[in-house]
DRENDO-1510 file (C-alpha; in Angstrom, 1 decimal, always signed):
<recs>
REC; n; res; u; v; w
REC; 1; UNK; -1.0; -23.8; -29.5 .
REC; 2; UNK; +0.5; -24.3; -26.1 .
REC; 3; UNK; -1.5; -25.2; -22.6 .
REC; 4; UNK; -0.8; -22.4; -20.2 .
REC; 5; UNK; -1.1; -22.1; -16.2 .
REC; 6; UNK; -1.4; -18.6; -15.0 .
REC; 7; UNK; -1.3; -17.9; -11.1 .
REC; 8; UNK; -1.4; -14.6; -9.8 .
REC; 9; UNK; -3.5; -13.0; -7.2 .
REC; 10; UNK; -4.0; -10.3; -8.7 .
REC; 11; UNK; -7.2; -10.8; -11.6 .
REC; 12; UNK; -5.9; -7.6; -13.5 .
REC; 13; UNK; -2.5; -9.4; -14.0 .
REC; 14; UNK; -3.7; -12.4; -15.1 .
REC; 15; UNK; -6.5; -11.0; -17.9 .
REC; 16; UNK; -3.3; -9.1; -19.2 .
REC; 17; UNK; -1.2; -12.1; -19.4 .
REC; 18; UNK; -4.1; -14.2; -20.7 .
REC; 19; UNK; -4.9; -11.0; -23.3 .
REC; 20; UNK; -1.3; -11.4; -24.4 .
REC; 21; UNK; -1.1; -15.0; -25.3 .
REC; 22; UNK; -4.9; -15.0; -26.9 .
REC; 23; UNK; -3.3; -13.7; -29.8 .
REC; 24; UNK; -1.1; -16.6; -30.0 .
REC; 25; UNK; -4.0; -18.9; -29.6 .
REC; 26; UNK; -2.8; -20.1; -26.7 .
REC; 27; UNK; -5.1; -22.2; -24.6 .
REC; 28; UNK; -4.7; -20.2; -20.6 .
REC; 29; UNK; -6.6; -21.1; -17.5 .
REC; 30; UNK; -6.1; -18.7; -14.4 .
REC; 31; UNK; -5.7; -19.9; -10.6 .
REC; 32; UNK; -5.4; -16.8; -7.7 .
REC; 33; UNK; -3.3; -18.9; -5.8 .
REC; 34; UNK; -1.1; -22.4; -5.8 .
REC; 35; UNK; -4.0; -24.4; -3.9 .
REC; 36; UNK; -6.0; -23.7; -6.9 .
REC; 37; UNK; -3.0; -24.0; -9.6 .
REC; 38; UNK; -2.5; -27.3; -8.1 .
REC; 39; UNK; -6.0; -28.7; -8.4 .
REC; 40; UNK; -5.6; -27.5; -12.0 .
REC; 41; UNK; -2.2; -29.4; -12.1 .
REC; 42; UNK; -3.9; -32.2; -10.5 .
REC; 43; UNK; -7.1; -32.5; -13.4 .
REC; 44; UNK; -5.0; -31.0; -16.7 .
REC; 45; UNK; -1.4; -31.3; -18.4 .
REC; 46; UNK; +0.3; -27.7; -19.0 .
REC; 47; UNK; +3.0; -26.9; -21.2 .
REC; 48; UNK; +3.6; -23.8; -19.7 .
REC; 49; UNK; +3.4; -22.4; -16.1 .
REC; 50; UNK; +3.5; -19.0; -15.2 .
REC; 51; UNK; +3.3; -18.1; -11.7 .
REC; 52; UNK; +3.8; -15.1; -9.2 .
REC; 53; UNK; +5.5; -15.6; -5.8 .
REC; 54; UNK; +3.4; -13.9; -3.4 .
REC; 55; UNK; +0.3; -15.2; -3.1 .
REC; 56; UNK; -2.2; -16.2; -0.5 .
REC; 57; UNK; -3.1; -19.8; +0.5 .
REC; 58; UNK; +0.1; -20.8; -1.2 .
REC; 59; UNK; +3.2; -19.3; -2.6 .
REC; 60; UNK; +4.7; -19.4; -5.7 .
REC; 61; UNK; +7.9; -21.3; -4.5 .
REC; 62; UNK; +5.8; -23.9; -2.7 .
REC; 63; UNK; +3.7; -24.1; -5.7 .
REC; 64; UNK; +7.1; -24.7; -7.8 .
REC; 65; UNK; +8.7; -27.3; -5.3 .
REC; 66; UNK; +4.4; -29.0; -5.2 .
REC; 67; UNK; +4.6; -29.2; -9.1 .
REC; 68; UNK; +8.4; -30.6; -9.4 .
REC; 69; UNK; +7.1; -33.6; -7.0 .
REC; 70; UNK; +4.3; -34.4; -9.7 .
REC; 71; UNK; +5.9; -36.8; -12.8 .
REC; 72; UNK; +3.3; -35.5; -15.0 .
REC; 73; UNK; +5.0; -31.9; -14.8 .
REC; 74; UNK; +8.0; -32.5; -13.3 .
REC; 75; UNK; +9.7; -31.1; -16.8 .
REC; 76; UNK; +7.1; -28.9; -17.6 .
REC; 77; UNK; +8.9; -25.0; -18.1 .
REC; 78; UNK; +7.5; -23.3; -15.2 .
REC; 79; UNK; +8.4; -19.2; -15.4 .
REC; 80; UNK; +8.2; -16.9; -12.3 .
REC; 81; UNK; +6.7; -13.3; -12.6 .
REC; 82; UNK; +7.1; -11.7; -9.9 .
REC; 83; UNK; +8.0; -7.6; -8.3 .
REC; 84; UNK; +11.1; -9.6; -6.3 .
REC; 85; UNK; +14.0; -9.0; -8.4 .
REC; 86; UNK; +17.0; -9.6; -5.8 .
REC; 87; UNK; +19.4; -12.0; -6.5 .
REC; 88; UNK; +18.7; -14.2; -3.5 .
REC; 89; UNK; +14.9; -14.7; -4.8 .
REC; 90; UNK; +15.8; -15.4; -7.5 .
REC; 91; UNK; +18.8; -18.1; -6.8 .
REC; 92; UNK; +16.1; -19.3; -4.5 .
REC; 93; UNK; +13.3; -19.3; -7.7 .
REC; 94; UNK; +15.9; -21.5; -9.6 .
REC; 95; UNK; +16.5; -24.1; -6.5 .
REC; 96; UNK; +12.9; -24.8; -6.4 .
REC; 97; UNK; +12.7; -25.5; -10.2 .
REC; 98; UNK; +11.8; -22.3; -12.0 .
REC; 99; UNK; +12.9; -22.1; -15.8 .
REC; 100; UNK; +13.4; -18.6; -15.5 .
REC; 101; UNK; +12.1; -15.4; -14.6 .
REC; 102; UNK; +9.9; -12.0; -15.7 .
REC; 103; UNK; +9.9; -8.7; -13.6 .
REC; 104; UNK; +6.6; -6.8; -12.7 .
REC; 105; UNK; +5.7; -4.4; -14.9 .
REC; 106; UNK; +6.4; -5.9; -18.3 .
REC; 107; UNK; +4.9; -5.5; -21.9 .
REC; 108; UNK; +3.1; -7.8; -23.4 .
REC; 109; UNK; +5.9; -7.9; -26.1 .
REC; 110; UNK; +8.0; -9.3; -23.1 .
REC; 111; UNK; +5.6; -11.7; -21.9 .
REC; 112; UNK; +5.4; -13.0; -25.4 .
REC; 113; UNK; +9.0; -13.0; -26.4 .
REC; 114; UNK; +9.8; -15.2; -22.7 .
REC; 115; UNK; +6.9; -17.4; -23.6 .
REC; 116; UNK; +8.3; -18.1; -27.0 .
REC; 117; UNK; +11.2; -18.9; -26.3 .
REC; 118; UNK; +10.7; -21.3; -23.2 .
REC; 119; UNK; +8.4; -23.3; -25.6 .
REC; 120; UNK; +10.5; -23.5; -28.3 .
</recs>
């Protein structure tokens, strides 16, 4: 059972995420933006983050280069899903320390097959 970090704005995308990875008993706690993913970052160890690149307060690359500053997570697999899927936001994704990468809409099956792997 893996510790997971969800961020996404949007509380419909994250109970679908967090429906997809129940089944795997995995252990998911939710944040609508990076302020809040990083107080979670700040009072809990993940081994998984999954986070969406526009959000409010805080985006999902600040979030990424905020989290890569901490040594607690700095190797922690962090996985962006996001509606972006240019090649420039992406290059730009990997410089500020994302693992990799899931484009909105995806099946659960996807979700689960990205998440699986990364923690393996």
């Amino acid at each position: 059972m893996a510790s997971i970090l969800v961020l996404d704005d949007s509380a419909s995308v994250r109970d679908a995420i967090r429906l997809a990875l129940s089944g795997k008993d995995h252990a998911v706690k939710e944040a609508a933006n990076g302020v809040q993913g990083l107080n979670l970052v700040e009072r809990m160890k993940f081994d998984l983050i999954l986070t969406d690149l526009n959000m409010p307060e805080m985006d999902g690359l600040s979030f990424i280069q905020q989290v890569r500053q901490r040594s607690d997570h700095n190797g922690v697999p962090i996985v962006f899903i996001t509606t972006e899927s240019s090649p420039s936001v992406m290059q730009q994704a990997k410089k500020a320390g994302a693992t990799g990468w899931i484009v909105k809409p995806f099946s659960a099956d996807q979700l689960r097959r990205v998440v699986d792997k990364v923690l393996a």
